[in-house]
KOLVEXKE-755256 format. One record per residue (C-alpha): x, y, z; residue number from 1; residue in one letter. Coordinates in steps of 0.02 Angstrom, whole numbers, padded with zeros to 5 digits. Layout:
N
PT, X, Y, Z, NUM, a
...
//
This chain:
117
PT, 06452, 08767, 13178, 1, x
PT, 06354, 08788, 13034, 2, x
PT, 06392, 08947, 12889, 3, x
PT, 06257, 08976, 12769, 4, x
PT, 06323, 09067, 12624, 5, x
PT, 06189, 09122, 12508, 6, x
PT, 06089, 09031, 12589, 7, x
PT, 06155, 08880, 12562, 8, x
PT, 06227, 08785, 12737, 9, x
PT, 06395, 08677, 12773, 10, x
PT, 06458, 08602, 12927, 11, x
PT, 06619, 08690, 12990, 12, x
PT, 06723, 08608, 13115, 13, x
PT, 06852, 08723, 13165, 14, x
PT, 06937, 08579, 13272, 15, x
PT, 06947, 08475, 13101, 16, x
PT, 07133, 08527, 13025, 17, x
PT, 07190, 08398, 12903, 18, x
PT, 07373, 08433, 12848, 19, x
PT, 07331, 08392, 12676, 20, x
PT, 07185, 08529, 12659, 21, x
PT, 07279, 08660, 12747, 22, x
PT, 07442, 08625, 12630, 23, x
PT, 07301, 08628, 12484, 24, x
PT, 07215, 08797, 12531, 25, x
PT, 07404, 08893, 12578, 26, x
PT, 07426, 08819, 12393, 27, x
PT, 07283, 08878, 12331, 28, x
PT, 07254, 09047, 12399, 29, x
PT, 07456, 09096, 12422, 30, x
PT, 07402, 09127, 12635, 31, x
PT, 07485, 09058, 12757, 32, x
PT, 07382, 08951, 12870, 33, x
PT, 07400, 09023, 13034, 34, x
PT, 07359, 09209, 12930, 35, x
PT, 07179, 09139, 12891, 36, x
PT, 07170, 09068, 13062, 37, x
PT, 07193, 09222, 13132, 38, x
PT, 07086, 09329, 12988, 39, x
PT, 06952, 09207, 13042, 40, x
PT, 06969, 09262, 13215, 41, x
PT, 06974, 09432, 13165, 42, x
PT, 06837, 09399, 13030, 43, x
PT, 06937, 09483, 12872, 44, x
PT, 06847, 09496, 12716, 45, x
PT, 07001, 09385, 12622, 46, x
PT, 06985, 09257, 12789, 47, x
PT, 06794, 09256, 12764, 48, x
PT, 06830, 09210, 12568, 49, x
PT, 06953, 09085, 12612, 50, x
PT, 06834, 08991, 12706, 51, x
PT, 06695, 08995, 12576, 52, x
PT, 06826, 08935, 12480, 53, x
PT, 06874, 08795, 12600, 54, x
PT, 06685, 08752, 12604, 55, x
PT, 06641, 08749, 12441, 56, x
PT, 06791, 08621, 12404, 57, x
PT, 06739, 08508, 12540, 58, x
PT, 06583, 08497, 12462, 59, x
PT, 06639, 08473, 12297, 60, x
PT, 06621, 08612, 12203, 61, x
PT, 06782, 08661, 12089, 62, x
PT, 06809, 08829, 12133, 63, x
PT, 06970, 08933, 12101, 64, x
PT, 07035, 09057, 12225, 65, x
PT, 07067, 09167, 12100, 66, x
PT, 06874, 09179, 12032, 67, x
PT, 06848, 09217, 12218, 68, x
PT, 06941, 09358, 12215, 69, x
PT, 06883, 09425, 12039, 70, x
PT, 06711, 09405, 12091, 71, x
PT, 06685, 09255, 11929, 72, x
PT, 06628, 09149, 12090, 73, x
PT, 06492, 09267, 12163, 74, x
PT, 06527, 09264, 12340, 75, x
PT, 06421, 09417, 12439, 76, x
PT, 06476, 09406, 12628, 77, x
PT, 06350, 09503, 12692, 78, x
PT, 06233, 09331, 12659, 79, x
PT, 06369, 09252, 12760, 80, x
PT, 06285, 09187, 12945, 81, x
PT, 06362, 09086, 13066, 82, x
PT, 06263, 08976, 13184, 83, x
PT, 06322, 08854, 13336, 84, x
PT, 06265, 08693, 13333, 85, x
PT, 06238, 08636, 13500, 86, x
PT, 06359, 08510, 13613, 87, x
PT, 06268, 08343, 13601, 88, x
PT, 06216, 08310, 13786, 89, x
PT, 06355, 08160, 13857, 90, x
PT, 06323, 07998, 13913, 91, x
PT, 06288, 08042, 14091, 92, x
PT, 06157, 08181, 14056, 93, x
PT, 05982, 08172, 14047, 94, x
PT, 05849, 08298, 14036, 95, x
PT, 05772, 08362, 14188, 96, x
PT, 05934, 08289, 14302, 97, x
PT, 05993, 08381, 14437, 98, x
PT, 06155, 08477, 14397, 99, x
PT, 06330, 08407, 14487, 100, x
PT, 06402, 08558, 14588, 101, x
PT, 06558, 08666, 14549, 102, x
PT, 06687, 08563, 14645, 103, x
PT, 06606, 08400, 14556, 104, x
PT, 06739, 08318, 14434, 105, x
PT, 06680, 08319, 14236, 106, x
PT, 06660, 08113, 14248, 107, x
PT, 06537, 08117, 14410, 108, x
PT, 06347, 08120, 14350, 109, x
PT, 06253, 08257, 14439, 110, x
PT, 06162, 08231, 14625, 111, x
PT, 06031, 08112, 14646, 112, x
PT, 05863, 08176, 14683, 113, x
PT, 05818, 08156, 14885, 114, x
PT, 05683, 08015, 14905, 115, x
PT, 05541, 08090, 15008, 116, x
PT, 05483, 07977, 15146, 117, x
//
């Protein structure tokens, strides 16, 4: 997924979890990593902020929770968007191919096309 935030955009893989991070942000922000999990899910402001936060540090940027919070570090979620990126199509797919049916498995390729004699 991609967030822009002021218009600015950062990859967000909300499958990527590194122990370190999360121990760094609970640090950091005094939450409790399955309480921004769950703010994400419920998209709370202080959730939203946290993952600005998260964001901005994994691009770099030296920013304290705290000036966050106090509004130092200008954060304005209502520029906040969120956009899916789209699956990369797998090995087996091709554009135009017919699709395999419900019952086939998830590592058959779809039907073959019926040769016309």
């Amino acid at each position: 997924m991609k967030v822009s935030i002021g218009g600015e955009y950062f990859e967000f893989d909300a499958q990527r979890k590194p122990l370190a991070e999360m121990l760094m942000m609970e640090d950091a922000t005094g939450i409790a990593y399955g309480q921004w999990e769950s703010g994400l899910q419920r998209g709370t402001a202080e959730a939203l902020g946290v993952l600005a936060w998260l964001l901005w540090h994994r691009a770099g940027r030296d920013v304290s929770w705290d000036d966050i919070k106090s509004g130092k570090a200008e954060l304005n979620l209502a520029e906040m968007r969120f956009e899916d990126t789209p699956e990369p199509p797998g090995p087996t797919t091709r554009p135009g191919a017919p699709e395999a049916s419900p019952m086939t498995g998830t590592g058959t390729p779809g039907r073959s096309r019926k040769s016309s004699a």
